[in-house]
PyMOL commands that place a pseudoatom at each C-alpha (Angstrom):
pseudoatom trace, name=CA, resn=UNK, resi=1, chain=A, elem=C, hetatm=0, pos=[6.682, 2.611, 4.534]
pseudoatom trace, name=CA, resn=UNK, resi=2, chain=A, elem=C, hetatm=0, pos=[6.616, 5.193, 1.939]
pseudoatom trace, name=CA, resn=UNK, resi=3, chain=A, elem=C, hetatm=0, pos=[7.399, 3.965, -1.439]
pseudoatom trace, name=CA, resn=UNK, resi=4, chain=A, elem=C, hetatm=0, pos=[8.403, 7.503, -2.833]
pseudoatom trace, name=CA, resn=UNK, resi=5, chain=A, elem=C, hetatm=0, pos=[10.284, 8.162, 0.710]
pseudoatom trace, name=CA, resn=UNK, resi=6, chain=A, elem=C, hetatm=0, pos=[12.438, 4.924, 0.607]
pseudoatom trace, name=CA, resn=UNK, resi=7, chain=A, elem=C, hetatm=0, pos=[13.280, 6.070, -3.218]
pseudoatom trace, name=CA, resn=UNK, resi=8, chain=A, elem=C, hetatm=0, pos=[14.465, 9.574, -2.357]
pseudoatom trace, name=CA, resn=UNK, resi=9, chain=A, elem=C, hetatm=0, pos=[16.336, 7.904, 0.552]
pseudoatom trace, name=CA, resn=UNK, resi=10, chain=A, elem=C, hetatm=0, pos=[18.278, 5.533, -1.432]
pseudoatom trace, name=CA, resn=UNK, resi=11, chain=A, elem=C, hetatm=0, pos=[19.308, 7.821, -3.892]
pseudoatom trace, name=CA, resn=UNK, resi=12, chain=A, elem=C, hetatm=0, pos=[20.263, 9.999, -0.910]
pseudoatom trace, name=CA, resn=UNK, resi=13, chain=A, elem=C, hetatm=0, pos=[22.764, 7.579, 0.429]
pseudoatom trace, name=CA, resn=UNK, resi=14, chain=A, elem=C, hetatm=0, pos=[23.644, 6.351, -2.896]
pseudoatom trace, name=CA, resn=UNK, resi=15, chain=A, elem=C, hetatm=0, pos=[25.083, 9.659, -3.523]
pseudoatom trace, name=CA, resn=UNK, resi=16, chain=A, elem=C, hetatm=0, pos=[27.266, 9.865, -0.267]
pseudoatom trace, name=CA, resn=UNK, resi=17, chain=A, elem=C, hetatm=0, pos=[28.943, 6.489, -1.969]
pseudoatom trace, name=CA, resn=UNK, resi=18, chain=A, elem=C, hetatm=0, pos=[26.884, 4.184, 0.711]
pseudoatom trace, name=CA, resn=UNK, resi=19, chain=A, elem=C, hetatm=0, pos=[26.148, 0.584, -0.943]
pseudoatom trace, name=CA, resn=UNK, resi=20, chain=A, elem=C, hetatm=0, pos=[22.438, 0.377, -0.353]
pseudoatom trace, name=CA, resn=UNK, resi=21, chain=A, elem=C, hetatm=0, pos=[20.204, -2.428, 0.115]
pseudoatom trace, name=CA, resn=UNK, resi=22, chain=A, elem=C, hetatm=0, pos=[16.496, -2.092, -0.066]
pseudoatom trace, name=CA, resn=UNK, resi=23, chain=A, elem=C, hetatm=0, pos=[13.627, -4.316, 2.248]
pseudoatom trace, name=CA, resn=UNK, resi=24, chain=A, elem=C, hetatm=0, pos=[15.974, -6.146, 4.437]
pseudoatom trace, name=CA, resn=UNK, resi=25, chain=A, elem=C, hetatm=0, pos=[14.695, -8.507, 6.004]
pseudoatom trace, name=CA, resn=UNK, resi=26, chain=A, elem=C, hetatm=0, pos=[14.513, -9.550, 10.173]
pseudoatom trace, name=CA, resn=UNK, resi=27, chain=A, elem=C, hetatm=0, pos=[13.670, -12.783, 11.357]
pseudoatom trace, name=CA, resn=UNK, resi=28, chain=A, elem=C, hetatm=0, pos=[12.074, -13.133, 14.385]
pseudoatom trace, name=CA, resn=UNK, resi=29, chain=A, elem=C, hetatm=0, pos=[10.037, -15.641, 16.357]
pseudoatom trace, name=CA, resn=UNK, resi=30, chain=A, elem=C, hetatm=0, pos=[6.458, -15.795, 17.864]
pseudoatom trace, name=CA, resn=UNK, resi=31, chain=A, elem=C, hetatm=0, pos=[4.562, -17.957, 20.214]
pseudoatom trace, name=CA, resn=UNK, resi=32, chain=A, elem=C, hetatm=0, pos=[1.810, -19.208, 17.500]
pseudoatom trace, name=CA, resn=UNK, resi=33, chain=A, elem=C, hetatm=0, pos=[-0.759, -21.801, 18.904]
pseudoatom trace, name=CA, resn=UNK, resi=34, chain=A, elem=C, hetatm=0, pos=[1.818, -23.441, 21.306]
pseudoatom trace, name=CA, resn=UNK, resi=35, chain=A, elem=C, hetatm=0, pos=[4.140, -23.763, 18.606]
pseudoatom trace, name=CA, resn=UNK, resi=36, chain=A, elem=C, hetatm=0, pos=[7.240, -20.974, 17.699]
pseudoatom trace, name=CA, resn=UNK, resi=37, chain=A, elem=C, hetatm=0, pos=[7.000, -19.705, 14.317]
pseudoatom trace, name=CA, resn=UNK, resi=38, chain=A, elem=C, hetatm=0, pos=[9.804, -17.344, 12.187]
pseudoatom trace, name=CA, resn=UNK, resi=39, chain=A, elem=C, hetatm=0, pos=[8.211, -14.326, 10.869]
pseudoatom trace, name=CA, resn=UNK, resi=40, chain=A, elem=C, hetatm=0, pos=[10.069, -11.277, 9.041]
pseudoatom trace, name=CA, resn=UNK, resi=41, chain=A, elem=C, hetatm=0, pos=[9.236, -7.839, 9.096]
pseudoatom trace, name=CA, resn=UNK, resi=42, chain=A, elem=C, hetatm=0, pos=[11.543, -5.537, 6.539]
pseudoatom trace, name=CA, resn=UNK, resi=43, chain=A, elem=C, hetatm=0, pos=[13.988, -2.553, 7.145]
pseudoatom trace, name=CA, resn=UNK, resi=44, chain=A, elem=C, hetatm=0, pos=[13.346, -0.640, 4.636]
pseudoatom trace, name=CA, resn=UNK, resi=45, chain=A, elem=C, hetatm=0, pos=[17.305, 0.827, 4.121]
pseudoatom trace, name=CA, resn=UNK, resi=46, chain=A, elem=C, hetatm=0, pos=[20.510, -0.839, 4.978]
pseudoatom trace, name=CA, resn=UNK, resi=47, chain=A, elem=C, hetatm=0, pos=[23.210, 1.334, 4.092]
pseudoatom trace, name=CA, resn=UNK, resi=48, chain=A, elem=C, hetatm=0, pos=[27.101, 0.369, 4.446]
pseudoatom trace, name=CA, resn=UNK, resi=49, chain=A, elem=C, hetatm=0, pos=[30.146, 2.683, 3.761]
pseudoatom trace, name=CA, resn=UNK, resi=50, chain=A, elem=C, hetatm=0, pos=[33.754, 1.690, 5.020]
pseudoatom trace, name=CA, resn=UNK, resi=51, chain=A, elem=C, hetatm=0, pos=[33.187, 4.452, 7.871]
pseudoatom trace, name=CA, resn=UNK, resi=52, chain=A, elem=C, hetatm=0, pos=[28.980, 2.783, 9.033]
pseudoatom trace, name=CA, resn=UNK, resi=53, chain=A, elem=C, hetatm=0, pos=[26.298, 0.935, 8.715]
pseudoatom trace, name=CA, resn=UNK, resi=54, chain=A, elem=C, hetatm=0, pos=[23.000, 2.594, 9.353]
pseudoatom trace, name=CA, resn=UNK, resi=55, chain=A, elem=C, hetatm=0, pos=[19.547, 1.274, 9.503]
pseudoatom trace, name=CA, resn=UNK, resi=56, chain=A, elem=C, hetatm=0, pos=[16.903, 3.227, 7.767]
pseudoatom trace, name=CA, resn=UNK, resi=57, chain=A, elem=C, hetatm=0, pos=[13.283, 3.472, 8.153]
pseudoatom trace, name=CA, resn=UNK, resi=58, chain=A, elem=C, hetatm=0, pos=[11.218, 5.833, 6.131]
pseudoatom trace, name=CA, resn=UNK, resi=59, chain=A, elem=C, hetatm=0, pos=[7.530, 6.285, 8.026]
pseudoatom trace, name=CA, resn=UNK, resi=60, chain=A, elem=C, hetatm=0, pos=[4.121, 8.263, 6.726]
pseudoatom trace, name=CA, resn=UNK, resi=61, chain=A, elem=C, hetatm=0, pos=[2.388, 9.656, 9.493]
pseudoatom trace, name=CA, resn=UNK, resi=62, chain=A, elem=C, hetatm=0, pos=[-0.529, 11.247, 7.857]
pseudoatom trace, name=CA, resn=UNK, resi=63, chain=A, elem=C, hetatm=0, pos=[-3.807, 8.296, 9.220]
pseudoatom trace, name=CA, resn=UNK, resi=64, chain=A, elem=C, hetatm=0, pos=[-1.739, 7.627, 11.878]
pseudoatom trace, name=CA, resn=UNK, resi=65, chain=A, elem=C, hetatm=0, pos=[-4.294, 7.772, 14.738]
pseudoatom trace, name=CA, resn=UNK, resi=66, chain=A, elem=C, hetatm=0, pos=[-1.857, 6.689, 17.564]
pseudoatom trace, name=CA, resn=UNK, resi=67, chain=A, elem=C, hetatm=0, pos=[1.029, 7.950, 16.877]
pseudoatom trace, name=CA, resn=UNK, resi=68, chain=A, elem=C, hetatm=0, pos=[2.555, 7.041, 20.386]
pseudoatom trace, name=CA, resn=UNK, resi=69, chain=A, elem=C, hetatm=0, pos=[2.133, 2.855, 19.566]
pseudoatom trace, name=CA, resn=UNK, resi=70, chain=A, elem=C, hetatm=0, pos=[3.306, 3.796, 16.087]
pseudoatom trace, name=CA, resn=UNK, resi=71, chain=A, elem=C, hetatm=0, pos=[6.942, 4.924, 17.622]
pseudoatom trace, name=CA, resn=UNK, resi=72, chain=A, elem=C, hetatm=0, pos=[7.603, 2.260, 19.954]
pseudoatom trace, name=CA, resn=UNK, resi=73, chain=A, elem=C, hetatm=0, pos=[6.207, -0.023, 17.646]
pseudoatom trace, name=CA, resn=UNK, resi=74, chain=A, elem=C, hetatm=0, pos=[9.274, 1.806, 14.826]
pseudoatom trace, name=CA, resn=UNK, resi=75, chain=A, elem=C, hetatm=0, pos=[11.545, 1.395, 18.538]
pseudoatom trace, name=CA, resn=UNK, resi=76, chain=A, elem=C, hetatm=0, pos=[11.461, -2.501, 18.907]
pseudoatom trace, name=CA, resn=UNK, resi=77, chain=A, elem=C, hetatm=0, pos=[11.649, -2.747, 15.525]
pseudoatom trace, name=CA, resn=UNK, resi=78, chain=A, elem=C, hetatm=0, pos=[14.988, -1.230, 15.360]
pseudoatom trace, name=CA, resn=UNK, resi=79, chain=A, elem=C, hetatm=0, pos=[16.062, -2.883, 18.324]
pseudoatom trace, name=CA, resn=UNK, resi=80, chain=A, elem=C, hetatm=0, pos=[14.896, -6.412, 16.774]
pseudoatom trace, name=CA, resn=UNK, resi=81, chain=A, elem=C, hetatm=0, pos=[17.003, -4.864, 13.712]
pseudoatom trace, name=CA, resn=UNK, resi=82, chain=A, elem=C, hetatm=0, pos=[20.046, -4.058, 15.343]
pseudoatom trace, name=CA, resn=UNK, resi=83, chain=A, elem=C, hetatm=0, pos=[20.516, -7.547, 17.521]
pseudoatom trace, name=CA, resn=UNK, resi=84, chain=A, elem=C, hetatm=0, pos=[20.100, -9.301, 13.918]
pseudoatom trace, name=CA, resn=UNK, resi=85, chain=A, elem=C, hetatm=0, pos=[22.249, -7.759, 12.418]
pseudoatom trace, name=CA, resn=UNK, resi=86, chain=A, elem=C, hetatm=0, pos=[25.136, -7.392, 14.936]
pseudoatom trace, name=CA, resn=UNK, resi=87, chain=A, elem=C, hetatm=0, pos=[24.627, -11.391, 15.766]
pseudoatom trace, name=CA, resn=UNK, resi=88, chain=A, elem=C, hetatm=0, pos=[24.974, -11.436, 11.812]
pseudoatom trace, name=CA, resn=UNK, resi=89, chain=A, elem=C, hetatm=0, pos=[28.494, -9.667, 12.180]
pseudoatom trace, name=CA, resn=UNK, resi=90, chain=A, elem=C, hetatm=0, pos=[26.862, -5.817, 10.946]
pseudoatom trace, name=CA, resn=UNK, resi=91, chain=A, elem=C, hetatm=0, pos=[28.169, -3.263, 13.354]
pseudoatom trace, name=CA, resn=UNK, resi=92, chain=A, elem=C, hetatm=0, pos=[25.173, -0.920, 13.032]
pseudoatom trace, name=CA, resn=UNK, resi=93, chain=A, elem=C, hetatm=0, pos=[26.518, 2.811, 13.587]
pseudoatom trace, name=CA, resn=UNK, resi=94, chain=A, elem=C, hetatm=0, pos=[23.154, 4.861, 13.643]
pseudoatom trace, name=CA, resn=UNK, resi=95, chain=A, elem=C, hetatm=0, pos=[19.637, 4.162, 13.440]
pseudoatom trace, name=CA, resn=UNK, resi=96, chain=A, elem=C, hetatm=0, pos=[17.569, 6.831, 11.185]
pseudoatom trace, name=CA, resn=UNK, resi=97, chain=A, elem=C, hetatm=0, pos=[14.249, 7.780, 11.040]
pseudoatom trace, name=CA, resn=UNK, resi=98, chain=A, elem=C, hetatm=0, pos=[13.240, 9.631, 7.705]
pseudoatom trace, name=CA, resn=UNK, resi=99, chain=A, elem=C, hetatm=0, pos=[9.642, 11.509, 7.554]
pseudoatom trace, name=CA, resn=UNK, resi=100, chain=A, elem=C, hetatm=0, pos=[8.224, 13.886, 5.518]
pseudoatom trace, name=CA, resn=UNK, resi=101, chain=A, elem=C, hetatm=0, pos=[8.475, 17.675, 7.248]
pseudoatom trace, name=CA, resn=UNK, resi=102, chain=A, elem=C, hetatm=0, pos=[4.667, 18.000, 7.872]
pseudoatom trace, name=CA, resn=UNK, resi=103, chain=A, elem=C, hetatm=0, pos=[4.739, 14.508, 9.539]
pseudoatom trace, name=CA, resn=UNK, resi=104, chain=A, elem=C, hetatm=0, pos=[7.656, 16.094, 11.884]
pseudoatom trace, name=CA, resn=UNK, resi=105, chain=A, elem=C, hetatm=0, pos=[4.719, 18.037, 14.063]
pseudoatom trace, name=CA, resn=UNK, resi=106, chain=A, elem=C, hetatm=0, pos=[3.285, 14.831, 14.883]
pseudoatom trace, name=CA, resn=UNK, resi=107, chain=A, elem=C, hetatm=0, pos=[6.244, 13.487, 16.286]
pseudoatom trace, name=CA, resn=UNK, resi=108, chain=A, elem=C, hetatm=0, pos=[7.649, 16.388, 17.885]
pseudoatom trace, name=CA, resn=UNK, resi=109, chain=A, elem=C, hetatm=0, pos=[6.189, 14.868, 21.624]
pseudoatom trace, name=CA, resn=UNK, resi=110, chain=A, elem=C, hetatm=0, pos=[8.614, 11.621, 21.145]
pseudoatom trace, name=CA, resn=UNK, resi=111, chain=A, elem=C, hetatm=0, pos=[11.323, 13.320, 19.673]
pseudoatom trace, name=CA, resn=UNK, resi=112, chain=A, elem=C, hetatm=0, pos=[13.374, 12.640, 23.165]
pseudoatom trace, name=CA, resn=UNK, resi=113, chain=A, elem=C, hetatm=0, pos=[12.144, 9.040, 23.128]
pseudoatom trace, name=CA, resn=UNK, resi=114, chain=A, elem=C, hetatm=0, pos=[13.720, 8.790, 19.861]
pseudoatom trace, name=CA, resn=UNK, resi=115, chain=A, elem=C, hetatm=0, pos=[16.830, 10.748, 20.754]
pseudoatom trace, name=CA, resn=UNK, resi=116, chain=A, elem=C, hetatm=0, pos=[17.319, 8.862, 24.203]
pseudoatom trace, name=CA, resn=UNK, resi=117, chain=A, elem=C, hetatm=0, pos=[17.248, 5.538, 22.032]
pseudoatom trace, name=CA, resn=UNK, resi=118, chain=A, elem=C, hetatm=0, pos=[19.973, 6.732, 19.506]
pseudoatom trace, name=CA, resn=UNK, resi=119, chain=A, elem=C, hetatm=0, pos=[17.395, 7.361, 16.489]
pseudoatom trace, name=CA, resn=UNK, resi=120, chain=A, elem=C, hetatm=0, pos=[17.588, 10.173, 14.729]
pseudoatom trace, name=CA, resn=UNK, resi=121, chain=A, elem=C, hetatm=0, pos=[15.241, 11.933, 12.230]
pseudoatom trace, name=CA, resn=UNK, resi=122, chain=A, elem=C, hetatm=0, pos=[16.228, 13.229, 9.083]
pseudoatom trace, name=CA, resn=UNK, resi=123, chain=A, elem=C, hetatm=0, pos=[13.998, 15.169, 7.080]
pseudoatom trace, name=CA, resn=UNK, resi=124, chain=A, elem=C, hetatm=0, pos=[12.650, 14.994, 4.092]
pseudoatom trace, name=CA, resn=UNK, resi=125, chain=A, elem=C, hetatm=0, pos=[13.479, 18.547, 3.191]
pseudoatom trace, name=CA, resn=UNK, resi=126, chain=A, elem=C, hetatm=0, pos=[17.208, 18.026, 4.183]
pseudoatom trace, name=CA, resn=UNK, resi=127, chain=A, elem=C, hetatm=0, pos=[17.286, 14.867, 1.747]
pseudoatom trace, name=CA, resn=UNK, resi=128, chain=A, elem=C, hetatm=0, pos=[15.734, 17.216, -0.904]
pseudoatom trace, name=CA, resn=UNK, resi=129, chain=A, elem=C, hetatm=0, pos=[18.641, 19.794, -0.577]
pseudoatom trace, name=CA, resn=UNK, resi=130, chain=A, elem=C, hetatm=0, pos=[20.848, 17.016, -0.602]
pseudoatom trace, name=CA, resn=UNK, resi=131, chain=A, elem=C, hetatm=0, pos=[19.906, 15.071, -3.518]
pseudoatom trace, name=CA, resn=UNK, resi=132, chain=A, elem=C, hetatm=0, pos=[19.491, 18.497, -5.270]
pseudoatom trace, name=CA, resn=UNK, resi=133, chain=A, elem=C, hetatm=0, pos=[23.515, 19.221, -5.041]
pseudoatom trace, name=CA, resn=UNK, resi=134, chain=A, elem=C, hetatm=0, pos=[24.046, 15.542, -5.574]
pseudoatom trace, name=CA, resn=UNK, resi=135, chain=A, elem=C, hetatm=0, pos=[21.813, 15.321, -9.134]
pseudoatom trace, name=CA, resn=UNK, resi=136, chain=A, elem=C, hetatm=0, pos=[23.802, 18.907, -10.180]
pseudoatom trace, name=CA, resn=UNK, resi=137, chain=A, elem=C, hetatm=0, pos=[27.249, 17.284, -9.415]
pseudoatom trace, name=CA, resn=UNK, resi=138, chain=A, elem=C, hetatm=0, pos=[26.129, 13.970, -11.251]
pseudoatom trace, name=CA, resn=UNK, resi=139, chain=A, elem=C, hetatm=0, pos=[25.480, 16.538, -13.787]
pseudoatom trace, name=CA, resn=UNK, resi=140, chain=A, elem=C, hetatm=0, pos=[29.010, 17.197, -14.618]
pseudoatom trace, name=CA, resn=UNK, resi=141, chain=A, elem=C, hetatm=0, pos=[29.872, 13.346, -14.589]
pseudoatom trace, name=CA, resn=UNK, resi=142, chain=A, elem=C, hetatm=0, pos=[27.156, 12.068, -16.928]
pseudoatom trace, name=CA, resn=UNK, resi=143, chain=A, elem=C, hetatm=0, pos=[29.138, 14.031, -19.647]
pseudoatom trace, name=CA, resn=UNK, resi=144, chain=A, elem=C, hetatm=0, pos=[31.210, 11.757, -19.455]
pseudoatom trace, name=CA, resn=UNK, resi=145, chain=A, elem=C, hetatm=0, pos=[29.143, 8.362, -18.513]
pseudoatom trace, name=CA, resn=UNK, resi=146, chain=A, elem=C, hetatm=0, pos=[25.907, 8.436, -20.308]
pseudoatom trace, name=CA, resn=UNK, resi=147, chain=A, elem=C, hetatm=0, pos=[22.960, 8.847, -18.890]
pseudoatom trace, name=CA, resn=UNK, resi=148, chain=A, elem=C, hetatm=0, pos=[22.881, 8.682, -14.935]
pseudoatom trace, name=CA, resn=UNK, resi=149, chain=A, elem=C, hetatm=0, pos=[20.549, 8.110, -12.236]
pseudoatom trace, name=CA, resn=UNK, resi=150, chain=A, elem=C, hetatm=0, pos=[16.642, 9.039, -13.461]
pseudoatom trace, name=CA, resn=UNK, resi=151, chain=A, elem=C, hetatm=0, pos=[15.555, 9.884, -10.530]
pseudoatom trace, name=CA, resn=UNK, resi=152, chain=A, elem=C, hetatm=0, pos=[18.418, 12.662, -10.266]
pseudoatom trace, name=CA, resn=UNK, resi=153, chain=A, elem=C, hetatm=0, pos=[17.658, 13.234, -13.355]
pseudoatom trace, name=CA, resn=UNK, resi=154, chain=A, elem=C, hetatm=0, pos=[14.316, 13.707, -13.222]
pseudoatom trace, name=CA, resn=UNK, resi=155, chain=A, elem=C, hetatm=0, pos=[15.164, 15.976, -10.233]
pseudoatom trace, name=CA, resn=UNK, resi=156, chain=A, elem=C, hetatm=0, pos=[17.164, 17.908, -11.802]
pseudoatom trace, name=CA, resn=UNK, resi=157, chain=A, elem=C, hetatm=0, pos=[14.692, 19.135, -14.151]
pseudoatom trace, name=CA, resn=UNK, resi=158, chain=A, elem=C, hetatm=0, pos=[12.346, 20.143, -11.389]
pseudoatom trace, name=CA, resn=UNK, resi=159, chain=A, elem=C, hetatm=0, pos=[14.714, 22.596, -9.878]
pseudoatom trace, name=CA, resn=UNK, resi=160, chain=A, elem=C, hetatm=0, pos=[15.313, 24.005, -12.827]
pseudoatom trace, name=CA, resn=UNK, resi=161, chain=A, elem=C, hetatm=0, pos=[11.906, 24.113, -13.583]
pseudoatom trace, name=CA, resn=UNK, resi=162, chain=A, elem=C, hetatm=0, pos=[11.017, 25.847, -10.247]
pseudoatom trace, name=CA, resn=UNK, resi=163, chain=A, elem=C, hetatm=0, pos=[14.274, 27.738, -10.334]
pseudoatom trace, name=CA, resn=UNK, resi=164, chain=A, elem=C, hetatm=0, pos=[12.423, 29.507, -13.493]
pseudoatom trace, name=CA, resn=UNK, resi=165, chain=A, elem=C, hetatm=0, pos=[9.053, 29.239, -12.455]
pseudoatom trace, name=CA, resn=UNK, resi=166, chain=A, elem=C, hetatm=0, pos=[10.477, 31.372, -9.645]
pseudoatom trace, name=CA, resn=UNK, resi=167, chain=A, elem=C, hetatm=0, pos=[12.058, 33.673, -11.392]
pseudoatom trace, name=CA, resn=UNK, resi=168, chain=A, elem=C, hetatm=0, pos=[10.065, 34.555, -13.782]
pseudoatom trace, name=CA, resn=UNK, resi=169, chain=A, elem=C, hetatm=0, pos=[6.699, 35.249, -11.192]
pseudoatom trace, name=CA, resn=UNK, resi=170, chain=A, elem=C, hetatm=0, pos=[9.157, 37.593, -9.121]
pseudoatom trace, name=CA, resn=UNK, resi=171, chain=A, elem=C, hetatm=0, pos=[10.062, 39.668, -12.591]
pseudoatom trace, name=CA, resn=UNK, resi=172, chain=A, elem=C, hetatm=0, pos=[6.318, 39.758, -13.015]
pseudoatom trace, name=CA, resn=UNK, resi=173, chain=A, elem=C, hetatm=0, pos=[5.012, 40.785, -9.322]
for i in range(1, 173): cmd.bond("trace and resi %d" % i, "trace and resi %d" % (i + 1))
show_as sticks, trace
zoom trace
């Protein structure tokens, strides 16, 4: 997991007015020493609206060597996920794979494994535009409410920051 991706990604869905719930975690059971033991590994995103529930896992593949075991091991993870939660009464819509855009060559072999199991891949870049419009709109609201969300805050300044950074190196070149 990427700390800064699961951030960006829960503001993300925060800001299409999902209720979001960060490091879920999924029981499961293993054959230890003759003996069954409960273990947990952790979704990193839940995310419910009235219209879904989706199941989010943000993933680094920089030092990933194998990058094949990686994926399936992502794939039975969300299929572990997904029979959890749906004997738990969760009707999981989508399953979503987050990565950073230079991770996205990497994967681009097992993008049809993904696909062909119903996960898809989202972008970092795409979150970025999103978040972007979202901390601009929240803009126009936190006249009214205070402060806001510091994160969409904080990027908020950064566009405008590069915004001018931008402009002012193209009035100069």
């Amino acid at each position: 997991m990427a700390r800064y991706l699961v951030e960006l990604v829960q503001r993300y869905f925060m800001c299409k007015s999902y209720a979001v719930r960060v490091a879920v975690p999924i029981p499961y059971r293993k054959r230890v020493g003759g003996s069954e033991r409960i273990f947990h590994q952790f979704i990193d995103i839940l995310a419910i609206s009235p219209r879904e529930t989706v199941i989010v896992e943000c993933r680094d593949f920089k030092s990933v060597k194998r990058v094949r075991d990686s994926i399936h091991r992502l794939l039975r993870l969300f299929k572990r996920s997904l029979a959890y939660l749906e004997s738990n009464g969760y009707r999981v819509d989508r399953a979503i794979l987050v990565v950073d855009d230079k991770d996205l060559e990497k994967i681009e072999p097992y993008l049809s494994i993904l696909s062909s199991e119903n996960v898809y891949v989202l972008k970092l870049s795409e979150i970025l535009k999103e978040l972007v419009e979202c901390s601009l709109k929240e803009e126009e609201y936190r006249k009214l409410r205070g402060e806001g969300d510091t994160i969409l805050a904080i990027i908020r300044v950064l566009y405008r920051y590069l915004k001018n950074s931008k402009d002012v190196y193209e009035s100069h070149h």
